[in-house]
N, C-alpha and C positions, 0 to 999 in steps of 0.2 A: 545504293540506298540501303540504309541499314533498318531493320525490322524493331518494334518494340523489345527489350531487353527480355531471353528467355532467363529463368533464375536454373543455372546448373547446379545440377545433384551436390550436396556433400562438399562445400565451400569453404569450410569449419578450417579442414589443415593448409591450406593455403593461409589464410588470414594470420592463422597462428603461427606458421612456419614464417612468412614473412615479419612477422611483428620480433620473431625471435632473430633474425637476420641484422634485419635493422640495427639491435640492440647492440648487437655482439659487433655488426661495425662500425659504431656512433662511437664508438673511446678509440678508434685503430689509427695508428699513421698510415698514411695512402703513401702507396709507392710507383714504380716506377711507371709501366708499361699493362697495357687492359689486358693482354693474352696472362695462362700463366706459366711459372715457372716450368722447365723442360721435368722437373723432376716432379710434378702434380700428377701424374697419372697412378691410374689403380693398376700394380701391375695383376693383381687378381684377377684383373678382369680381363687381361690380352691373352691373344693367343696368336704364337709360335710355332711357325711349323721345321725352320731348317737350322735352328739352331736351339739353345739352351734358353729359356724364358729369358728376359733381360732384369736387370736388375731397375726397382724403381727410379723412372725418369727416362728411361729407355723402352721404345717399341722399332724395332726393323723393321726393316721393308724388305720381305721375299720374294715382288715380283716389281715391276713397273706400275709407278705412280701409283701405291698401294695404300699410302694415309695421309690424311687430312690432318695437320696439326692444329689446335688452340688459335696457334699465332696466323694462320692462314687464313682461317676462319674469322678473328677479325679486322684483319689486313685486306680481306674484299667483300666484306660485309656479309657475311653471308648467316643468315637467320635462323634457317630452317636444313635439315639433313641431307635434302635432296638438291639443294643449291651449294648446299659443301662437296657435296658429289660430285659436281658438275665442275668442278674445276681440274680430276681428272681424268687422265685417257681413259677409253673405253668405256667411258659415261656418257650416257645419252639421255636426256629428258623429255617427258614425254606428258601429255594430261589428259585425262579422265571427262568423261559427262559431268562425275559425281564432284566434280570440282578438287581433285585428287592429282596431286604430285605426284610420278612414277619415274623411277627409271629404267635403266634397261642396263646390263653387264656386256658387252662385244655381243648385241645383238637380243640376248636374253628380255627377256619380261620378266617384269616385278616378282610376278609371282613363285620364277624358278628361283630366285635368290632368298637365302633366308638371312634373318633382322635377327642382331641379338642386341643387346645392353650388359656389356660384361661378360660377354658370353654364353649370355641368357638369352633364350629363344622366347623372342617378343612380338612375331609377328601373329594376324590373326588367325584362330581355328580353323572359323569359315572354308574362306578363300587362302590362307597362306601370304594374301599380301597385306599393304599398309597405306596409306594415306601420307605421304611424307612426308606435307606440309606442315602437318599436325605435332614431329618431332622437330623442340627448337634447339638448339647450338650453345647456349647460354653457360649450361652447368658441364659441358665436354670438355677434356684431355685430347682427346684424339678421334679419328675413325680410322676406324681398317675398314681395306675389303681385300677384298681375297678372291681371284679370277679362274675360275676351272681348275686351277691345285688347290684344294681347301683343306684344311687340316681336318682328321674326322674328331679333332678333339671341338667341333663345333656339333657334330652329330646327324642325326639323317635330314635330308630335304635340303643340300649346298648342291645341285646339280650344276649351277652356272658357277654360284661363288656365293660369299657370306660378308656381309656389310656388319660390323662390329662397333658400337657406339659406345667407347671407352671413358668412362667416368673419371672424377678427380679423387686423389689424395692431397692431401696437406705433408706437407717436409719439413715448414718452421711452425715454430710456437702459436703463431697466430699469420693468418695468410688470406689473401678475398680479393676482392674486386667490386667497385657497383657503379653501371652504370645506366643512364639514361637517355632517352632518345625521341627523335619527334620526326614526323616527316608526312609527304603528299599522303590526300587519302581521308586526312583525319590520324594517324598513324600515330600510335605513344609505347613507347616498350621501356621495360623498368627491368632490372636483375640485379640482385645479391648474390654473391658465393662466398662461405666463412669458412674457414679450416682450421684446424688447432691439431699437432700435434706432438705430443709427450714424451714421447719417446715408447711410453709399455703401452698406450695406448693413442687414439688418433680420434676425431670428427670432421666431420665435412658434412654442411648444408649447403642448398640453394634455393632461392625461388627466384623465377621471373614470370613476366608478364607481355604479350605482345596481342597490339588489338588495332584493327584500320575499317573503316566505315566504306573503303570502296579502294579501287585503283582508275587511273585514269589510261582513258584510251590513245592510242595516238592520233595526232590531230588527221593524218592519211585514212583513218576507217572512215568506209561510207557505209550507212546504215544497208541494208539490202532491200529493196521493194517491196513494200508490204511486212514487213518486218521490225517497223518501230519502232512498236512496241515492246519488244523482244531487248533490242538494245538499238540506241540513234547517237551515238558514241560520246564524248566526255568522259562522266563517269558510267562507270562499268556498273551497269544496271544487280544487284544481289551479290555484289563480291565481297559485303564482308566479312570480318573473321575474330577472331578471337580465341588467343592460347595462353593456357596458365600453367606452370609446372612448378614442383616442390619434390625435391629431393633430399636426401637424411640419410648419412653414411656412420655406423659408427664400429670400430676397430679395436682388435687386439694384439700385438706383436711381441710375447713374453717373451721370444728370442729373436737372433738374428736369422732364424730360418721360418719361423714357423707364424701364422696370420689367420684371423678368423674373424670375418666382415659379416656386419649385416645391413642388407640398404633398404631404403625404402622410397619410390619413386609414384608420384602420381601426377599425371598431366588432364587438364580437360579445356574443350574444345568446345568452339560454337563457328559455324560457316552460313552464308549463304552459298548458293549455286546455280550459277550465274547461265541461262538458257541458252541454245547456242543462236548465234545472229542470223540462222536463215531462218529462226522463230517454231524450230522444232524440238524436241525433245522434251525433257520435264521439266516442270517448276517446283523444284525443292530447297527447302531450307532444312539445315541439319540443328534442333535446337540445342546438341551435346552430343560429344565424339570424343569418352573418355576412357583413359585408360589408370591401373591402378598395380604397382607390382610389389612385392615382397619376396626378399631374396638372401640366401644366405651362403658364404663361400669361404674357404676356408681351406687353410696349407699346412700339413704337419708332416714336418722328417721324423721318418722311425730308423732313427741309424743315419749311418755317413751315407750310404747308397741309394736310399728307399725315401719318396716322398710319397705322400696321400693326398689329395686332395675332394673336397665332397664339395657341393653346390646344389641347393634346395629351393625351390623357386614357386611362388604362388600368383598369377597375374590374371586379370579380368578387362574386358572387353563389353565398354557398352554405348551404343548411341541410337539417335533416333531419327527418322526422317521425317518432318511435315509432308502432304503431298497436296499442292494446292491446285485448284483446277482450270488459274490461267496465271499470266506474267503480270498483271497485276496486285499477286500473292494477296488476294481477299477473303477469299475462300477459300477454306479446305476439304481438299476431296472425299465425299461421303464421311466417315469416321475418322479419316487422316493420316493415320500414322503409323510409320514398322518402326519395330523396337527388337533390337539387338543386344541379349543379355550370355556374351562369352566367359567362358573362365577358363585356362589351362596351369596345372599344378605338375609338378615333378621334380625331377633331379639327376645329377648322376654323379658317378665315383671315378676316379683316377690314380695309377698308381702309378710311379714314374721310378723307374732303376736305372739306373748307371755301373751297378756291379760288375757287368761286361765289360771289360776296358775296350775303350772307344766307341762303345755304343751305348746310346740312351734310348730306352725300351719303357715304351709309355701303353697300358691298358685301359681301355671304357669301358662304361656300362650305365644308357641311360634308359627314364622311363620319361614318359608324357602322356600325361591324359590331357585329349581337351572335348570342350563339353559346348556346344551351341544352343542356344535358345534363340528363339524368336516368334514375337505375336506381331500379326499382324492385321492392324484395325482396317485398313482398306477395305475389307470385306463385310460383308453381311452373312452368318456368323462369323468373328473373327476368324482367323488361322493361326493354330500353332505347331512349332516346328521343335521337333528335340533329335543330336544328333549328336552321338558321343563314340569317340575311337581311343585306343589306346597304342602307344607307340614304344617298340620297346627296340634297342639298338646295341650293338657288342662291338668293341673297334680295338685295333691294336695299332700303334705306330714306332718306327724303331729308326733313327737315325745312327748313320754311319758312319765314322769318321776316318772312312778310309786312310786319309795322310792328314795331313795338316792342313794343305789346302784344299781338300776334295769332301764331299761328304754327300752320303747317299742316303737317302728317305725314302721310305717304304710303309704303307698306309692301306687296310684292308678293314670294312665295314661290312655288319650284317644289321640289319633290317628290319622289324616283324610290325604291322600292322593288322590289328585285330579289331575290327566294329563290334561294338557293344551293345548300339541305341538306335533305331532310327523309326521315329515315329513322325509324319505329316498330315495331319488335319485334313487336307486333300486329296489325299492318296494310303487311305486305309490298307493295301494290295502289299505295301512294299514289305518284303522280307531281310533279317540280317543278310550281307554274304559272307563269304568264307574270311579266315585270315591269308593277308598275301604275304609277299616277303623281297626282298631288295639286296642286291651285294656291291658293294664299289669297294674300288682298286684304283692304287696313285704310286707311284716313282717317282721320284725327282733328283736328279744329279744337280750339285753346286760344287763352281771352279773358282775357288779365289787366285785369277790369273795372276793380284799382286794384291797390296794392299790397297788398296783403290778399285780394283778394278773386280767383277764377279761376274762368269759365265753362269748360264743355269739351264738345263734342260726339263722338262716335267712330262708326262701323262698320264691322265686318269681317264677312268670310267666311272660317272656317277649317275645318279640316280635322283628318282623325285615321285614319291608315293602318291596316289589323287587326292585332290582333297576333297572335305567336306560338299562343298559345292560343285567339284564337277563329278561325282556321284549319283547325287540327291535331288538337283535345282530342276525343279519341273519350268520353271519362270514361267509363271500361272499358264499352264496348256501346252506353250509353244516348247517346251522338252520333254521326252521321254527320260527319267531317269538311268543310269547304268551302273549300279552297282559293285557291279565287276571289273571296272576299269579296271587297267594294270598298271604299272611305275612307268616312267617315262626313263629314259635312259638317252645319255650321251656321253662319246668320247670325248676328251679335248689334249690338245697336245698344244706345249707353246715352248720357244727357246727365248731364249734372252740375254740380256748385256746391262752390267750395270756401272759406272764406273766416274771417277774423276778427271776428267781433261786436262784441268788446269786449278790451280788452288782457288779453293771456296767456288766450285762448280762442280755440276750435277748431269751428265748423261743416263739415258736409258734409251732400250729399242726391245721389242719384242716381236717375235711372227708368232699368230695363235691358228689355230682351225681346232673348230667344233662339229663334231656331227651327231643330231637326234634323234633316237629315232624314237616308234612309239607314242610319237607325238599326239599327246589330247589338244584334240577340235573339236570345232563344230561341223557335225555329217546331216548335209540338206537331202533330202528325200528329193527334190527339185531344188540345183543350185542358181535358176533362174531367180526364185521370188526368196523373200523373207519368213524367218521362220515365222508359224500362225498355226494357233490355237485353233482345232473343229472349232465351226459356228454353224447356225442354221441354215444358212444358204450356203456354206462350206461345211461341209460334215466327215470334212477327209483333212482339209488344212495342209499344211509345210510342217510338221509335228518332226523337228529336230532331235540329235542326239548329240551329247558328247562323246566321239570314242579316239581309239589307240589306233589311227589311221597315219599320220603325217610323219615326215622325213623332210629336216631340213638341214645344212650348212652353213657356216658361218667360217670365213675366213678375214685373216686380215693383219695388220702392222701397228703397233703403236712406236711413239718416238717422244722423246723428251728432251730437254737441255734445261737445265736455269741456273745461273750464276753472277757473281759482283764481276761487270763488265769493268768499272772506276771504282774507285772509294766514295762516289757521288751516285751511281748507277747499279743499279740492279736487274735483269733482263731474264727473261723466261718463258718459256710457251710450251704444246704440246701437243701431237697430230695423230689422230685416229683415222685409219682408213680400213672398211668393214665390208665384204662382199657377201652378201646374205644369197642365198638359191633354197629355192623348192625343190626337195627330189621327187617327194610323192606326197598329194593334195587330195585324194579322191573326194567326189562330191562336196567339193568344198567352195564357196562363195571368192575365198582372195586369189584363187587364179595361181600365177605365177610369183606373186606379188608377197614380200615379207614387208609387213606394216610396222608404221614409226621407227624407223633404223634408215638413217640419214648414213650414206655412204662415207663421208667424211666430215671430220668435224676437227677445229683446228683452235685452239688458243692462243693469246700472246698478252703478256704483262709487263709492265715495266715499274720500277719505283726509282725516282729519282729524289735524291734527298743532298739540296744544296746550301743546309744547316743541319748541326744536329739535333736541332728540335722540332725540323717542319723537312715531311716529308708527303711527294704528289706521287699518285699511286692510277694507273691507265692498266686497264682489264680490257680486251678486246675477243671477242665470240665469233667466227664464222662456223655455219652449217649449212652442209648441202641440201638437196631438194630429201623430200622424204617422203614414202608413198602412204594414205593414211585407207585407203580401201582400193579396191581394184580399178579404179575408174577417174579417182581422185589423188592427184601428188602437189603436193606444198613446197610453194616456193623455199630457194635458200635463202638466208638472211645474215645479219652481220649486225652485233652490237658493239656497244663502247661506253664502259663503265669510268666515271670520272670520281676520284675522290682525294682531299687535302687532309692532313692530318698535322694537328700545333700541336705542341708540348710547352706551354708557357710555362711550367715548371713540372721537378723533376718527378712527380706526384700524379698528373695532371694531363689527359690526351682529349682534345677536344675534335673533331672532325667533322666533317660535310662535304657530299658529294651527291650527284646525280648518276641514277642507271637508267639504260638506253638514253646516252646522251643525243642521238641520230635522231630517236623518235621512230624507230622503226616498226612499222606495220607488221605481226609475223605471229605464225601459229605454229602450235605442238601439232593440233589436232583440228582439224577444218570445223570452223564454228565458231572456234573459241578465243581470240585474241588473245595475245600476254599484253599485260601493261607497258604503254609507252612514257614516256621521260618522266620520272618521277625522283625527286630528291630528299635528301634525307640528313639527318644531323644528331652526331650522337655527344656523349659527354661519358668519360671514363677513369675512374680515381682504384688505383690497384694498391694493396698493401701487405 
């Protein structure tokens, strides 16, 4: 059920930006195919770790299953960044109370991985994580991610790895796509993409739109006793949604070396959040969950040997929570509302030599500031929060070229975190702490056994500063602040195999193990009860802490294959198998028990195409049981994604399918349901 229309902030550049969109593809010939051209990516914005950056239209792949192309993206429909994720190894998804997409890296949480968009650090101050629903797919080239080898040319806080959400460029004169789409739910999604370029110079826009009034349940949910209200299945009681984005690229390239971008990206958001079916937890609606960036990057060779390159970045963070005081969302609790007003600004420089024969010797040097704000009405007098750090990092990376076929990479970060600001409305007492500081270290050997075929070994040590929130967050009573946290830290070591089998096919296999240690939790005073705030009749409470207690493991194997089985067939799949262990938990509520990391998880695809203008496309999902608290494990489940795609001419891609064809009952997170059989129908003109 969707709520009266909230009106989101600052509406103005969408409308414009789309009316400009329009225009520029109202006189276009539409062409082939909805993905786009291999050579649309921003190579400004990729990042390389074992080889020489690639030339526009080119992104490698340094480890298994490491990007998401365009064309993947909408060859299985996929919407949103955290559903592009999921298609591979080592991706695990996972969902939130807050009605939030997450996922996990071989075990990892959201939050150890960091979010860029070109290589711009876009995740939140706060907490360090994101919402991943809320980034849609519409105006991407690509995605990286990047698994415990990360290049430090991404910067501090890649402990697990770095998800990289690679924008477009334009290569012809005029270039786009627009299409349209409808589906269960109430569901209407709209996107333009226009590119122009020149040759001395370049543009790229986009907007789109994606917005659904509910999802439906599978027809297997039984409401729970006493809990009707809550949700009595069909539609999914608060699940709708609504995402608007506008992006604006524009470029310089006076030579054939040198480029100087400036983008500019603004997405916003409206959710409900949908309470869980045993009728607990909160009743919120988010009436805006927006984001806003400005960013600038830029490549210049000084000389035959010496490159520069600088990137300047402005981005802000804001949204707000209703808090209603039952599932009838009538009322709002007392005052109502927390409001989240982020911003993080900074930059960094890069100097790249190749003077050394056979070795390219790459220097960093980034700053960050970021700055939180938040009032919050729930109270009587408000509360507000202000909490500002500054992050400053040094890194050097030198690739090797031992032989021809061999090449060795070596990668060494430093660190420095320095609190600025920390003021709380409800906690007068707190004082700055010190500055801390962080070091990681990376190897990586690569064997091109043949042309086809690539060994690789890696390990690193990295690192992940605290953030804001596991610092500061008193979560009204029930935590004791800690200031002093320290970095968390983990090894990781992984080998791997990449290679051709047979023509127009694709192998991979990886053995990874991670261990962390320093691990920030949560430490119960009594790990029987929940944490709790003193109260009158309780004047002592469960008054928790976050600290640097935990020690975990993570091992495990990835595999991969996909290739043209026939000149009609196409076949591919891809199997994660992840043994997570507790070393050391003290005082700690999850036991032995690593949560949401499902031991195996397995894909298979197939597209058969017995014309060339209609091709049927089967996406198939198994996951194993997965533990979501100590007491509680979720069943495994199995879906199967159906989808047909026409070509009635050569311009022209029309398609419809249904996901969880099965109608499968099944949860991330106990409470929560994912949507059962729901279909969809899109319309796609590329030129």
């Amino acid at each position: 059920m969707k709520p009266q229309a909230h009106p989101l902030p600052n509406t103005r550049p969408t409308l414009i930006a789309l009316a400009m969109a329009s225009a520029l593809a109202s006189g276009s010939v539409l062409a082939q195919t909805s993905a786009p051209p291999s050579g649309s990516v921003f190579t400004l914005g990729t990042v390389v770790v074992s080889a020489t950056a690639p030339q526009s239209g080119g992104i490698s792949e340094d480890q298994v299953a490491s990007v998401v192309t365009s064309e993947e993206i909408q060859q299985f429909n996929r919407e949103n960044i955290a559903d592009a994720l999921n298609l591979l190894s080592g991706i695990t998804l996972s969902h939130g109370q807050k009605n939030e997409r997450r996922v996990s890296i071989r075990g990892f949480e959201t939050s150890k991985v960091g979010l860029f968009i070109d290589g711009i650090p876009v995740y939140i101050p706060f907490d360090g994580a994101v919402d991943m629903n809320r980034f849609t797919t519409a105006d991407l080239a690509a995605i990286q991610v990047a698994k415990g080898f990360t290049s430090v040319a991404y910067g501090p806080n890649t402990m697990a790895g770095a998800i990289n959400l690679v924008t477009r460029k334009p290569v012809k004169q005029l270039e786009g796509n627009v299409q349209l789409g409808f589906g269960e739910g109430n569901e209407r999604k709209a996107s333009v993409n226009v590119g122009s370029n020149q040759g001395l110079w370049y543009i790229q826009g986009g907007v789109s739109y994606l917005e659904s009034d509910w999802f439906r349940m599978s027809s297997s949910f039984v409401p729970k006793p006493g809990a009707a209200l809550y949700e009595d299945g069909g539609e999914r009681n608060n699940s709708y949604r609504k995402d608007s984005k506008v992006s604006l690229k524009f470029g310089l390239t006076p030579n054939a070396t040198d480029e100087y971008a400036i983008s500019y990206l603004k997405q916003e958001g409206e959710k409900g959040q949908p309470t869980s079916t045993a009728g607990t937890g909160q009743t919120w609606r988010w009436p805006y969950w927006n984001k806003e960036s400005v960013y600038l990057t830029t490549r210049t060779a000084l000389g035959a040997n010496e490159t520069l390159k600088f990137k300047l970045y402005h981005d802000t963070f804001d949204n707000a929570i209703d808090m209603y005081t039952n599932a009838t969302f009538t009322t709002i609790n007392g005052t109502g509302s927390s409001i989240y007003n982020d911003k993080t600004y900074g930059g960094s420089v890069e100097l790249e030599s190749t003077r050394i024969k056979d070795n390219t010797l790459r220097l960093f040097a980034f700053y960050k500031k970021d700055i939180h704000d938040k009032n919050d009405y729930s109270y009587i007098p408000p509360r507000y929060d202000r909490m500002e750090d500054t992050l400053v990092s040094y890194a050097l990376e030198n690739n090797y070229q031992i032989r021809s076929d061999l090449l060795l990479s070596l990668g060494a970060s430093h660190h420095e975190l320095k609190p600025n600001k920390i003021y709380k409305s409800d906690n007068l007492t707190l004082t700055l702490p010190g500055s801390q500081s962080a070091n990681d270290f990376q190897a990586g050997l690569f064997h091109d056994w043949s042309s086809s075929t690539r060994l690789y070994a890696t390990a690193s040590k990295k690192t992940r500063l605290p953030s804001l929130q596991d610092r500061y967050n008193g979560a009204q009573g029930r935590y004791i602040e800690n200031p002093n946290l320290q970095p968390e830290k983990s090894v990781n070591y992984e080998i791997g195999y990449q290679g051709t089998p047979w023509q127009n096919a694709k192998a991979e296999a990886a053995i990874f193990h991670s261990t962390v240690d320093n691990k920030i939790q949560d430490w119960y005073p009594d790990p029987s009860k929940n944490c709790t705030a003193p109260t009158v009749p309780d004047p002592v409470g469960n008054v928790c802490q976050r600290r640097n207690v935990g020690e975990v493991r993570y091992s495990g194997i990835e595999l991969g294959l996909r290739g043209q089985v026939s000149a009609q067939l196409e076949l591919g799949g891809n199997y994660t198998h992840t043994e997570p262990k507790i070393i050391s938990n003290p005082n700690s509520r999850s036991g032995a028990k690593v949560y949401d990391v499902p031991k195996r998880k397995a894909t298979v695809h197939a597209r058969y195409r017995p014309a060339e203008n209609l091709d049927f496309i089967a996406f198939v999902e198994n996951n194993s049981k997965r533990w979501v608290s100590d007491t509680v494990e979720l069943g495994a489940y199995t879906t199967l994604n159906l989808k047909v795609a026409y070509r009635p001419m050569k311009d022209l891609t029309l398609e419809a399918g249904v996901n969880n064809a099965g109608d499968k009952n099944y949860e991330f997170s106990s409470g929560f349901p994912q949507p059962g059989r729901m279909w969809f129908a899109n319309g796609v003109y590329t030129f």
